[in-house]
Structures are given as C-alpha cells and as structure tokens.
C-alpha positions in Angstrom: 14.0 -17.0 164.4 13.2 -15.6 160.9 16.2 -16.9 159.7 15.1 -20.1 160.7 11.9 -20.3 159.2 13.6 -19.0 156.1 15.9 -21.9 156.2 12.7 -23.9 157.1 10.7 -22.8 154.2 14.1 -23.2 151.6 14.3 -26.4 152.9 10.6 -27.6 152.2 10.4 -25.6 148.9 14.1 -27.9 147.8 12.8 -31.2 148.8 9.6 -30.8 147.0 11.0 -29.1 143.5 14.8 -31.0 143.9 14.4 -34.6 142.2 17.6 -34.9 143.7 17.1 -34.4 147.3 14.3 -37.2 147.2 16.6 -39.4 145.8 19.5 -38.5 148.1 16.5 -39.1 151.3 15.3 -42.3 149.9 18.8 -43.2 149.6 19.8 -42.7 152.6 17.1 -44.0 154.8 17.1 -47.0 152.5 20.8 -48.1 152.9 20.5 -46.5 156.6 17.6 -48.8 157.2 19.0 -51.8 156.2 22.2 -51.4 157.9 20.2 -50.7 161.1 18.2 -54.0 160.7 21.5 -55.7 160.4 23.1 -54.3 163.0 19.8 -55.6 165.4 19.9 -58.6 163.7 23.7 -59.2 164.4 23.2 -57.3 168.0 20.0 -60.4 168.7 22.2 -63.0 167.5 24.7 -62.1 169.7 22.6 -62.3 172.7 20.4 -64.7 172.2 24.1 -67.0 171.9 25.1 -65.0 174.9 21.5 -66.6 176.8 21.9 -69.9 175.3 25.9 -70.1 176.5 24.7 -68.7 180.3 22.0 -71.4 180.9 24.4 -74.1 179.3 26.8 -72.7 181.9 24.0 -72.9 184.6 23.8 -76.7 183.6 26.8 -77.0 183.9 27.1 -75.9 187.4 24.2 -77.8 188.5 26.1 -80.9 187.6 29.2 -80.2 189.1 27.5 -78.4 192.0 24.3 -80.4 193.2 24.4 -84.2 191.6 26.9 -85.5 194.0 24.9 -83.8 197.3 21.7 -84.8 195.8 23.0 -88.5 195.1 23.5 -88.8 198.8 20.9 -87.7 200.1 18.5 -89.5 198.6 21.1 -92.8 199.2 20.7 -91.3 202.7 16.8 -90.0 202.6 18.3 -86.6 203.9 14.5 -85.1 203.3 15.8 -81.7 204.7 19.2 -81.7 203.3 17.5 -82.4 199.7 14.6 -79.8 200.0 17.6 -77.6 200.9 19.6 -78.9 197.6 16.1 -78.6 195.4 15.8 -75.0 196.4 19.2 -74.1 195.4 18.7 -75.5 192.1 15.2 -74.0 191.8 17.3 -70.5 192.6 19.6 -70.4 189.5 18.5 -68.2 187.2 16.6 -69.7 183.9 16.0 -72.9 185.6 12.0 -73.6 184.8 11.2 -77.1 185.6 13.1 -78.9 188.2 12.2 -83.4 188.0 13.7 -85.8 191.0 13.5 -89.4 189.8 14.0 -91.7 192.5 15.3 -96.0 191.5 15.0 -98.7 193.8 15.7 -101.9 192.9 15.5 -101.0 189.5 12.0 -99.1 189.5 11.5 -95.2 188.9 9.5 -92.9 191.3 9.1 -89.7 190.9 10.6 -88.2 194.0 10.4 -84.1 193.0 8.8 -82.4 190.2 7.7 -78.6 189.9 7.7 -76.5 186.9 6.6 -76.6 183.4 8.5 -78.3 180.6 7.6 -76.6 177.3 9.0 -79.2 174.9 8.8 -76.6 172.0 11.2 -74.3 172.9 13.1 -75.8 176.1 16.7 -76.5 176.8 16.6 -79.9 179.0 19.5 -81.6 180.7 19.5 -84.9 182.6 21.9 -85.7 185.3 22.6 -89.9 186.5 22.5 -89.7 190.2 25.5 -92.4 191.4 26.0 -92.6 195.3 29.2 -95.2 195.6 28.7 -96.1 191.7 25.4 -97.2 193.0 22.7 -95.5 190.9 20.1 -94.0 193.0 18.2 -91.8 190.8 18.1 -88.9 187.7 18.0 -85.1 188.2 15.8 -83.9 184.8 16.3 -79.5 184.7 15.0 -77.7 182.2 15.3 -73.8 181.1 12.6 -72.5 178.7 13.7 -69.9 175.8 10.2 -68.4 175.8 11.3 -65.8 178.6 15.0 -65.3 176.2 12.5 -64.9 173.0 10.6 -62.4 174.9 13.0 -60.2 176.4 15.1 -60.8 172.8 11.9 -59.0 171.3 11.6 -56.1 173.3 15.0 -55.5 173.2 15.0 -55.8 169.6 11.6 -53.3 169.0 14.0 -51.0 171.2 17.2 -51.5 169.3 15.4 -50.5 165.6 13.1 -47.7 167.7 16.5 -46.2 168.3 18.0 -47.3 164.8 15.3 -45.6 163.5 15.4 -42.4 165.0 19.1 -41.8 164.7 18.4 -42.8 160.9 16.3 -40.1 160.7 18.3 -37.7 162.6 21.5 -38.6 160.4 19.5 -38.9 157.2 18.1 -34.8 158.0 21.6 -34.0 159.1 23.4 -35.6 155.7 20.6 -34.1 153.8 21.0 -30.6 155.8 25.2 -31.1 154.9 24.4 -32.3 151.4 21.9 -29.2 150.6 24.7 -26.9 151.9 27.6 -28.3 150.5 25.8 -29.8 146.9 22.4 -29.1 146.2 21.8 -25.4 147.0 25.0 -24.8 144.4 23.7 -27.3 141.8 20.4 -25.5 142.0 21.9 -22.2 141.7 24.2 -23.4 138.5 21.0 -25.0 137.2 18.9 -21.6 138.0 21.6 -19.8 136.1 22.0 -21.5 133.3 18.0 -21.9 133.0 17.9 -17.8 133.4 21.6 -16.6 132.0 20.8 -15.6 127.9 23.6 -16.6 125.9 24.5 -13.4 124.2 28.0 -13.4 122.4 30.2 -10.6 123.0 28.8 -10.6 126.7 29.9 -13.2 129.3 28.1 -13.8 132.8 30.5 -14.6 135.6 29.7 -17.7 137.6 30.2 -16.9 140.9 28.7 -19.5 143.7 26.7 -18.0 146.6 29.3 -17.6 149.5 32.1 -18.8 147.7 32.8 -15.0 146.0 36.2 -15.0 148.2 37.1 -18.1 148.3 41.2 -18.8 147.9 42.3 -20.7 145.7 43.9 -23.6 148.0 40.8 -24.1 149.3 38.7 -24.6 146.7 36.8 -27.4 145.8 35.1 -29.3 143.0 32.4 -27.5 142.5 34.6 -23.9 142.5 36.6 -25.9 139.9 33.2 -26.7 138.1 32.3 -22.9 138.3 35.7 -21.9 136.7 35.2 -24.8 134.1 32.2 -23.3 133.2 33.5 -19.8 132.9 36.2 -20.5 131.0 33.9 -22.8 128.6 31.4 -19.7 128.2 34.5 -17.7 127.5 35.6 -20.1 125.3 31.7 -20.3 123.8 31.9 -16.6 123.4 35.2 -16.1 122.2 34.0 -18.8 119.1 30.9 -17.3 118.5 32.4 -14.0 118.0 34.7 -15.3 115.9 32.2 -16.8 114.5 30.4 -14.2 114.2 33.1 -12.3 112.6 33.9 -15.3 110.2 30.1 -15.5 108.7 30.5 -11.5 108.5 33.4 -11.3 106.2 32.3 -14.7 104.1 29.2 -12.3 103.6 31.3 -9.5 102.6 33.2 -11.9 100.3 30.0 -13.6 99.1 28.9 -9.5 98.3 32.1 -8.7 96.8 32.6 -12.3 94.7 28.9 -11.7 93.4 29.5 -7.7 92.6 32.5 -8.7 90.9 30.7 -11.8 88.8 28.3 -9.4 88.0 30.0 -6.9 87.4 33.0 -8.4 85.2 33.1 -7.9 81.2 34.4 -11.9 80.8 31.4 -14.5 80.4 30.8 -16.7 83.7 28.8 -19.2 83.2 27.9 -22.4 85.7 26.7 -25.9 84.5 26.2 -29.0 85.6 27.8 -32.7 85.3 25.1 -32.4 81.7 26.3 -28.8 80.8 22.9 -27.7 82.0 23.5 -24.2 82.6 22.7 -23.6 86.6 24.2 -19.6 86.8 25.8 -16.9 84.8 26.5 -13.3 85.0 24.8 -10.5 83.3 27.8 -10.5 80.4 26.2 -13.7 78.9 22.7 -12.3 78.9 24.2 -9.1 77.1 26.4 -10.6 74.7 23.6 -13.4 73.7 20.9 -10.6 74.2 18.4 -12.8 75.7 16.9 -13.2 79.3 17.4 -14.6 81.9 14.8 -17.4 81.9 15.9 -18.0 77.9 19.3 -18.8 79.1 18.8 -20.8 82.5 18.2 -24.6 82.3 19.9 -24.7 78.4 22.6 -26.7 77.8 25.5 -24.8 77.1 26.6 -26.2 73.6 23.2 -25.3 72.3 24.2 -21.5 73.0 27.9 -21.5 72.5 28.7 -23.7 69.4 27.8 -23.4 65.4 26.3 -26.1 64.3 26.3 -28.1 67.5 29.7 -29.4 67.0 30.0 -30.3 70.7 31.3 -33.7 70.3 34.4 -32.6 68.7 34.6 -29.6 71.5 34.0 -32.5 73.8 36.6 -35.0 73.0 39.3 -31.7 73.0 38.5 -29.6 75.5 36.1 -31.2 78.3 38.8 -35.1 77.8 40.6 -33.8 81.0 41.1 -32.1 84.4 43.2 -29.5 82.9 41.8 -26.5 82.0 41.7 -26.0 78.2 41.4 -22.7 75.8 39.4 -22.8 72.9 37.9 -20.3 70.7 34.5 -20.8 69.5 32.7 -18.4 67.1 28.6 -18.2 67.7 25.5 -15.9 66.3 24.2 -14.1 68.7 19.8 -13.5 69.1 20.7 -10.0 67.0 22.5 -12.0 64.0 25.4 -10.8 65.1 28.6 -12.9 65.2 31.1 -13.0 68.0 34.4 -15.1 68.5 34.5 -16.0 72.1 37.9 -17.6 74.0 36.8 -20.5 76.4 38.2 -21.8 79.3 37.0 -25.0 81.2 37.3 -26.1 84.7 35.6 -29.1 85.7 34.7 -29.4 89.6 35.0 -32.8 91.5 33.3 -33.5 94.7 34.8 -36.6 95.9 36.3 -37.5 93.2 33.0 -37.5 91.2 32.4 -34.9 88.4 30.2 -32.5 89.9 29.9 -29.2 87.7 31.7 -27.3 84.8 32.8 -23.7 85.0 33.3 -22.0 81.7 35.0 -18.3 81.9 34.7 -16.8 78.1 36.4 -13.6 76.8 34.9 -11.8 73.7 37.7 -11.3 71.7 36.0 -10.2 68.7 37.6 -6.5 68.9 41.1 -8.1 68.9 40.7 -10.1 66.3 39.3 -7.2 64.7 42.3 -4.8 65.7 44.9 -7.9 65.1 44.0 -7.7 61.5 44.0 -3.7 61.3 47.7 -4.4 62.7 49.1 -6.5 60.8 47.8 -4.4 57.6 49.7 -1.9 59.8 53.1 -3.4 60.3 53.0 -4.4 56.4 52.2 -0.5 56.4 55.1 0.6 58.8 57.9 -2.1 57.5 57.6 0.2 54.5 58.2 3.4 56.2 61.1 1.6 58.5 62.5 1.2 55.0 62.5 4.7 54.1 63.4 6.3 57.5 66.1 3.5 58.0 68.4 5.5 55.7 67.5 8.9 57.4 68.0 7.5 60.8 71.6 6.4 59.6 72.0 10.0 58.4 71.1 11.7 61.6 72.9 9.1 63.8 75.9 10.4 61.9 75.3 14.0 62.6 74.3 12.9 66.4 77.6 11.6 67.0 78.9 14.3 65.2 77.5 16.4 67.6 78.3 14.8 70.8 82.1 14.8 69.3 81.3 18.7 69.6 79.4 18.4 73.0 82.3 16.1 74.8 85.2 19.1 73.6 82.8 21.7 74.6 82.0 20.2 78.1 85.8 19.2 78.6 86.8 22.7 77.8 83.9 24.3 80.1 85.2 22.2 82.8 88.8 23.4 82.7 87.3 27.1 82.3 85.2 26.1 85.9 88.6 25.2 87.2 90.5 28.0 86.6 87.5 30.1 87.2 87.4 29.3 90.9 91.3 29.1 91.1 91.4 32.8 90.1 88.5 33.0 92.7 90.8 31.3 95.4 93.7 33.5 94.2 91.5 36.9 94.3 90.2 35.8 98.0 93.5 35.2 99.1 94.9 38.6 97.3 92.5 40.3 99.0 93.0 39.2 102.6 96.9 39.5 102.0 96.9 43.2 100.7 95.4 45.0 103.2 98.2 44.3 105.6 100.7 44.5 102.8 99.4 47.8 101.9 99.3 49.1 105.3 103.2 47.8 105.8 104.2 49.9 102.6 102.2 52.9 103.5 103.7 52.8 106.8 107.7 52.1 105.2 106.9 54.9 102.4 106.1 57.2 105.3 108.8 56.1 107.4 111.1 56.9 104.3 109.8 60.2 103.9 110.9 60.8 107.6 114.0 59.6 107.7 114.5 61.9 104.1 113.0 64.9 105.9 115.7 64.2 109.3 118.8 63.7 107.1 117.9 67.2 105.8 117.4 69.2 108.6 120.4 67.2 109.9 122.7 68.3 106.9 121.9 71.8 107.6 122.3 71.6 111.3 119.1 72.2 111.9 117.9 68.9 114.1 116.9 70.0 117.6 115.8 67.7 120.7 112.1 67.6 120.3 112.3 67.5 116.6 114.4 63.7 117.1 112.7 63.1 120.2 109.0 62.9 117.4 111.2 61.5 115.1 112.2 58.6 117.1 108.2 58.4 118.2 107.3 58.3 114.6 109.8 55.4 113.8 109.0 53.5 116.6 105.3 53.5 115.7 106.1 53.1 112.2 108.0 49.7 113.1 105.4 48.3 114.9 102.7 49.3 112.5 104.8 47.6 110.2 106.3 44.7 112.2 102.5 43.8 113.3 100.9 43.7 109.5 103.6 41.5 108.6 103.4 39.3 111.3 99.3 39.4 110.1 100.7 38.7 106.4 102.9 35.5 107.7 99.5 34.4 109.6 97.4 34.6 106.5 100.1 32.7 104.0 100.0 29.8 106.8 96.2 29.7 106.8 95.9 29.4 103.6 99.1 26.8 103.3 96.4 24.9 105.8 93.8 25.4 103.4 95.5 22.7 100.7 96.3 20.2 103.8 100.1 19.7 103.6 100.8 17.1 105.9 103.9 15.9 104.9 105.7 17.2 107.6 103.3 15.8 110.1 104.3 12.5 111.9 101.4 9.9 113.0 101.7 8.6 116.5 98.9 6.8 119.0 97.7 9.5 121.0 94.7 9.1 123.2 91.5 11.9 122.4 90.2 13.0 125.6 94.2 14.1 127.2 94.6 15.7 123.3 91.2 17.7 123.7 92.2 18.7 127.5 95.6 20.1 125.8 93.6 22.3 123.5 91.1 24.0 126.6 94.3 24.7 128.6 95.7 26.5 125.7 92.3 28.7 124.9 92.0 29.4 128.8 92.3 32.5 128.4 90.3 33.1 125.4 87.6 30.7 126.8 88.2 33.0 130.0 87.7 36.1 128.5 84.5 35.6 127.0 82.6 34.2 129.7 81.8 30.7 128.2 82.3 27.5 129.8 83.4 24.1 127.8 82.2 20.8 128.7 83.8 17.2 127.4 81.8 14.2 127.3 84.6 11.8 126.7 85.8 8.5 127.7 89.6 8.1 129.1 89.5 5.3 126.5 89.9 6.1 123.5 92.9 6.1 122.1 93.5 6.5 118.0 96.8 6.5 115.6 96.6 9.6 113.7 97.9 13.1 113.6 97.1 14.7 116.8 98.5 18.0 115.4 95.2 18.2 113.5 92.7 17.3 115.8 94.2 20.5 117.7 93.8 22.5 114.7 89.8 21.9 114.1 88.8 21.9 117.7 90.7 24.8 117.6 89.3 26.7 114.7 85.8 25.2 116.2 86.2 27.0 119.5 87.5 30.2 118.4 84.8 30.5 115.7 81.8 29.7 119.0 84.1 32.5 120.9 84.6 35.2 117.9 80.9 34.5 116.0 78.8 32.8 118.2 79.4 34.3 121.6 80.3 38.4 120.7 77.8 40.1 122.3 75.8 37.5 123.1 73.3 37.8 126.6 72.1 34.4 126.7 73.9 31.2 128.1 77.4 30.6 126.4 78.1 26.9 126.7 80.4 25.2 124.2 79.7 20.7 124.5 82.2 18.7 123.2 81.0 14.9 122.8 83.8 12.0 121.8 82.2 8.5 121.3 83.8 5.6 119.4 81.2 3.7 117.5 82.5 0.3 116.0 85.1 1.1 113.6 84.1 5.1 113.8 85.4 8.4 116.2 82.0 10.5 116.5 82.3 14.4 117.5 79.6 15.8 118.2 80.0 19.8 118.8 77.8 22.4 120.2 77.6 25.8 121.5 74.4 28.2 122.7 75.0 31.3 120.7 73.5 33.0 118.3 73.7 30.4 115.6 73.6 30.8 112.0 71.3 32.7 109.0 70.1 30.1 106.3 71.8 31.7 103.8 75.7 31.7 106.2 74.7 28.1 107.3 74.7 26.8 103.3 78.1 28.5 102.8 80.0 27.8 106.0 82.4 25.8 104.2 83.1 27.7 101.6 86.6 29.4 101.6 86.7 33.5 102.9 82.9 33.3 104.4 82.8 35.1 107.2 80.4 37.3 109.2 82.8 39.7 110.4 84.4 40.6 107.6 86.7 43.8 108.5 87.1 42.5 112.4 90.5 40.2 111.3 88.4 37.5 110.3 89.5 35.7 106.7 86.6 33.1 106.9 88.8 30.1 106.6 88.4 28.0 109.7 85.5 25.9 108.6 87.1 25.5 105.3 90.1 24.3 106.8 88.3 22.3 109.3 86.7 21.2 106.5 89.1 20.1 104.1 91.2 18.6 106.9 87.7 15.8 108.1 87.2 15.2 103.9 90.7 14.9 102.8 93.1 13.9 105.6 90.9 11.7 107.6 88.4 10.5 105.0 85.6 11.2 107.3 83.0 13.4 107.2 81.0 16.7 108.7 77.8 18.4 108.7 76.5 21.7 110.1 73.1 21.9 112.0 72.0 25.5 113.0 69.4 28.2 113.3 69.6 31.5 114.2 69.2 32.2 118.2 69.9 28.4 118.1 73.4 27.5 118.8 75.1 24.9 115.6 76.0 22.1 116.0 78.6 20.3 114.0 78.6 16.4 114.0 82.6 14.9 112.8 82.9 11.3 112.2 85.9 9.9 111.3 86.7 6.0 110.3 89.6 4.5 112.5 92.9 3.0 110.6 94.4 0.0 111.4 97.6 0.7 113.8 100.7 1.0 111.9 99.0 1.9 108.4 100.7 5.3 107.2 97.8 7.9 105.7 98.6 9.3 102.8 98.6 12.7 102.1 96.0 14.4 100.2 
C-alpha cells in the first residue's frame, strides 16, 4: 500500500508539472473519443439497416403468407377464418397498424382497422386482395420506426457509456505505460541536465533509473539516447579541455610573444592602413627618447624620416607586398643622430590593406665599427705586406723541420720494432733457458760420472753398489734430461704458433659442434681431474669451411687456461659454457667459466705475449696470445675479454664466414 500511494502521488505530481502527459491525455481521449463515436455511429447504422431489412422481411411474409387466405375469406365472408388471419398478422413483430379494405362493386369499405399510422416515421405496405383475379379488397400494414429510434437510442447512450469508460481505462493504462516506458526517463534526463553543472575535466554518467544493467541487445532508444548523450558530454569535455588547454598556451604565447616584443633590442613598431602608429615596443621609446603618449597616434614618417621625404620612401619601399630594407637616418628628441635599417610588411585582411609592420635595427654602431675596419684592413694589408716575406721564411724552415720530423719519426718507428722484437726474443730466451740449462747441468753432471766410473774402473776399483748408484744416477740423469728437452721442443712449437704458420694446414668443411665435442673427449681427463663440468650450447647445424685444426687449438688453450688459472684452488662452482651461434654471415663464441676471474691490471694484458699468473708453475703465458693472433690474423675475426676478479671471464669470438671453396691466405 505505501508503494501505491507513492506511485499515486508521483503520478498526480507528473500530470500536473509534465506538459507532456497533458498532452499525451488530451491526445488520447481525443482520438479515443472520436473513434468511439464512430464506432457507435457505424455499430447504429448497422442496426438500424438490420431493423429496417427485418420488417421489410415481415412484409414480405405477410404478402406471401396472408393475402391469398385473406382474399378468400372475405370472397367467402369467412368472419372467423379472417379474425383468425387478422390476428396472425397483428402477431408479427413491428407490425403497428393493421387496415382491411373491403370493394364491392367497385366501392371501398373499410372492413378492419386497428392501430396507429404515424405518417412521420412509418414504413407502410399495401397488398391487392385478388380472389380468382377478382379483386375483393386491399390489406394496408404498417410498422412505425419510433419503437427502432427508441431502442436505437438507448442502445446507443449504452454503446458510448461503455466507449467511454474503456477510453478512460485505456487512456490511464497507455498513460500508466507511457509514464513508465517515456516520461518518467524524459523527466529524469530533463532533471539531470537541469541539475548536472557542466564542469570540464569532470563527466557525469547518464545512467537511467532501472536500466543500470541493462544488456546491450536489449536496449532501446532511449538507452541509445543516454549513451548519445554521454558520449556527447565526453565529447563536450574532451573539447573544452582541449580547449582549455589551447587558450592556455595561446596565453603563454601571447606572454612570451609580448616579453619578447618588449624585450627585443630591434624597433617594432605597428601602424595602420595611414601609418598611424597603433603599438611599439619599449626600443622605440628609448631610441626616440620620448613617451609613450608622444609616440602613439603619430604617423610614422613624421618620426622616422629627415625632412619628411616619405613620398620617395613611399614609392620604393611601401609600392609592394614584398618586404623591402631601407636605411633611413633620423635625429632623435636628444639631437642625437641614428641610422636605422627598416623592414616593411604590409598586412592584408581579405585582400584589403589592413596594417603595416615595420621591424628597425639601429645600426649606427656598425656603421660606426665598418668604418674603424676598413681604416683597419688598409692598416693590416700593410702589415700582410711585411709579414708576407717572413711567413715565406718560416714556411721554409717549417718544412725544413718536418723534413727532420718525418726521418726522425721513421727512424723511431723502426727503433719501436726492434725494440719489442728483442723483447719477443728475451721472452722467448728466457722461457727456453731454464730447461736448457737444467739439460746441461744435468749432461755436465752426468759427464762427471761417467769420468769418475771410467777411473775407478781403470784401476779395478768398481764394486756392485758403486755401479749399481751409478746406473741410478744415469738413469735419473736421462730423464732429467730427456724431460727438459721434450719441455724445450714444447716451447719452440708454442712459440712457432705464436707467428701463425698455416701453411701446412689444409681447409676442409667440418661442422662446429662434432669439432668442439672432439676437443672435451680429449681434455676428459684434465676436465676430470679438476672437478669442473663443460656445457655446449650449439646447434648440430653449423657447419663452416675452415681450418678445424685451429679451432681445436683456441678452445683448447681456452679450457686449459679456465683449468690451470681459473679453477686452481678454487671452492666455488667450476662451470666452463661454451656458446656457438651463427649470426648472418658471422660464427659467434661466446666463452665462460665461474672461477676466480681476472685483476684489472692481468685483464688489460691478457693478450700480450709471456703474461701469465703462474709464472714458475710451467706456464709461458702464451695461450691467449696465440688464441689471439690466430681470431686477428687467420680468421680475420675478432675477440674481447670481459672479467672481474671472483667473477669468472668471459671471452666473446666472432668470426666472419668465407665463401665455400675460397682458400685463406696465410698471415
């Protein structure tokens, strides 16, 4: 119930305030009105033909039925046979007046008559009485419409009594569907627009009352009106702040354009289609040293031109659109004279000459300083003269000079040569002497021995022990001698690597990743013995033409380096990662182990020939410099180092790929 009286009262308080719900009412009980009097008008018709065709059809039976009995009868004077016959017609519905005319001989009684015969609204039929086509009378009957009228009438006030009430139960009904379904959401959208301020930046969300989860397939027009309307105040919004925005930065601009106007040492200066001056910067007022109301509303020949020559200025400088230069020379409110450089812009607002702009320079100072320079120059081709000749003279002892320089430099170069082959040759001197030196020691004692056996041998002196440590000595002496050498032979083939001789070495297509495999199963051991494990990242793909002999050799001197340097008594994880990629027209190694990486001052020398960091442990410090030489030279590629200490290295190897069938020549 108190949702019904809440209903109730919305209802009453929309009809009142809703222009359009009166409308809408008056509307429909207009067009409902005059349909329902046309429909009773049409339903009346209809009956009152549907009368008029049932008493012509009671005539009709009356003749076919009771004119023939009736004839003989009275031919007969039947008096109970005819009241019998008058009764029956007097029976039939509608029948009002009932008149028996009776002729004999020729002369009319009236035999019957009983009713009333309203002329005015009557439907009257008369019947010839023939007995034996001998005429014996007229039957007059008559049915009155004032009974049809009558009941037509009520039935009528019933008809629109009923019209009308079912007009006003639609019309309420219609209203009640149209206030639902129209007006309640027009009124809201009218409500908030009237009440929704129209802030930009912020956007209200039209959302209908009941409608909040409405889908979109069943969505009607006014949910499309609501979306309309959103994305219009979106729309709104999203142009104001631009808007907004736009007017914000044309005042910045506006700011910055006047601070520069004002600001700027060259003469602005505004005038009219008359050269009446409108605006200027503070530049005019200071170089004509007057105010501003002295200047403003002046024509600008009056202040800018001697002698008010403007006619000729006229005819030159203002004849045309193009902008013209012209410099004019004017006294200034402190007699002072100034030479200012003009140039004129004329402004056309469609197509009519609108304003001038004139933008003037003082260039009094250059003028000034153009005349200081040329005495100058006249000044300085006199002493270009004079130092010509001394120039000359020095050139000659320049050149002479550089003659000097170029020997000196050539000579210095060829000292740097042989200064770091002597290097080379003292490195390699070095590593080779300490086994050579150890193999003569060993041979000088071993010579001493054998001196000291033959003695005690020529005087019969040898006994069993004395050969038995005699043959111990030699035996030692051998191998100490047989190993250094074999450590001599070692060190001459390193350093034959070191110059990259490959003129023995054939070329063949060889693929990477079964040539790398080759090398782990020969370091197994090795690789075994210190705990570390290799990994390859690389696809069964590849496959190059080149000299797989020295791709061994650096992954080689790579590994054993990680094993010997990186690895010796090292704790932490001992990984060695070998990644192969090819790369367009490039082979990419990327190598890394986990050991204890390099010092900044070892990692900017590990190329460098006999740098090693166990110097004394059988180490000669040429594997990166072989490894080295072998990427630059033979292969043309290239290699960089990346370490830190307690870091691993990393070396990164990239090598371009020759055509197939191209020999490589030798470095």
């Amino acid at each position: 119930m108190p949702q019904f009286a809440a209903l109730k009262s919305d209802l009453i308080f929309q009809f009142k305030h809703s222009n359009l719900s009166k409308k809408l009412l008056s509307y429909i009980l207009l067009f409902s009105s005059l349909f329902a009097a046309l429909a009773t008008v049409l339903q009346i018709t209809w009956d009152f033909n549907n009368r008029v065709e049932q008493i012509n059809s009671s005539l009709s039976y009356i003749d076919i039925s009771f004119t023939k009995p009736l004839a003989q009868s009275l031919w007969n004077f039947d008096e109970e046979q005819l009241t019998i016959l008058i009764h029956g017609v007097e029976d039939i519905p509608d029948i009002d007046s009932l008149k028996i005319e009776q002729i004999i001989q020729g002369e009319r009684m009236t035999f019957y008559d009983s009713g009333i015969d309203d002329s005015s609204s009557v439907l009257a039929e008369s019947f010839t009485l023939y007995y034996e086509e001998t005429l014996v009378g007229e039957l007059h009957v008559s049915a009155s419409l004032t009974k049809v009228y009558g009941e037509l009438l009520r039935k009528s006030v019933l008809i629109l009594f009923i019209q009308f009430i079912k007009t006003i139960i639609v019309s309420a009904c219609v209203l009640l569907v149209m206030y639902y379904l129209l007006i309640r959401h027009l009124n809201f959208i009218v409500n908030f627009l009237r009440s929704t301020p129209f802030v930009p930046g912020s956007v209200p969300e039209l959302r209908l009352p009941g409608r909040e989860k409405c889908q979109h397939d069943k969505a009607d027009e006014l949910d499309e009106l609501a979306s309309a309307f959103n994305r219009l105040h979106q729309e709104i919004s999203s142009t104001m702040n631009e808007r907004q925005k736009i007017i914000e930065l044309l005042q910045d601009e506006q700011d910055f354009s006047e601070t520069v106007i004002e600001t700027m040492s060259s003469l602005l200066v505004c005038t009219d289609e008359n050269f009446v001056i409108q605006r200027f910067n503070k530049a005019v007022e200071q170089v004509l040293a007057m105010e501003n109301t002295q200047i403003k509303g002046q024509l600008w020949q009056q202040l800018f031109t001697q002698n008010r020559d403007f006619k000729n200025v006229s005819d030159k400088f203002l004849s045309s659109r193009k902008q013209h230069v012209i410099r004019l020379k004017i006294s200034t409110a402190n007699n002072n004279e100034e030479i200012i450089e003009w140039q004129c812009a004329p402004i056309y607002h469609k197509g009519k000459l609108a304003a001038y702009i004139f933008n003037g320079h003082v260039i009094t100072p250059l003028i000034q300083a153009e005349i200081a320079l040329t005495d100058l120059n006249q000044q300085l081709e006199e002493k270009v003269i004079q130092r010509t000749e001394k120039l000359n003279e020095s050139n000659q002892m320049l050149k002479n000079t550089l003659d000097e320089l170029k020997f000196t430099q050539s000579h210095l170069l060829e000292s740097e040569k042989m200064a770091s082959l002597g290097g080379l040759v003292a490195g390699v001197a070095h590593e080779i002497n300490t086994p050579l030196g150890v193999s003569i020691t060993t041979a000088s004692y071993a010579k001493e021995q054998v001196k000291n056996m033959t003695d005690k041998y020529t005087q019969g002196k040898v006994s069993k022990s004395d050969f038995g440590c005699f043959l111990d000595n030699m035996a030692q002496s051998t191998q100490l001698i047989e190993h250094n050498l074999h450590r001599a032979a070692e060190l001459v083939s390193s350093f034959k690597q070191v110059a990259v001789d490959q003129v023995s070495e054939q070329s063949y297509r060889f693929n990477i990743r079964t040539n790398l495999e080759q090398i782990i199963q020969s370091l197994s051991h090795e690789i075994k013995q210190s705990n570390c494990t290799v990994k390859i990242n690389c696809p069964e793909s590849i496959e190059i033409d080149s000299y797989p002999s020295h791709f061994i050799q650096i992954y080689t001197n790579l590994i054993c380096n990680s094993i010997i340097h990186g690895f010796k008594d090292w704790g932490a994880e001992k990984v060695i990662s070998i990644n192969v990629s090819q790369e367009q027209q490039k082979i990419k190694i990327i190598y890394q182990d986990t050991g204890c990486g390099l010092t900044p001052e070892m990692k900017n020398k590990i190329f460098d020939p006999f740098v090693t960091s166990k110097r004394g442990s059988g180490c000669c410090g040429l594997g990166t410099h072989i490894v080295y030489n072998l990427v630059t030279q033979l292969f043309a590629g290239t290699i960089t180092c990346h370490s830190e200490l307690n870091k691993g290295i990393d070396f990164i190897i990239e090598l371009p790929i020759r055509e197939q069938n191209v020999e490589v020549q030798p470095c």
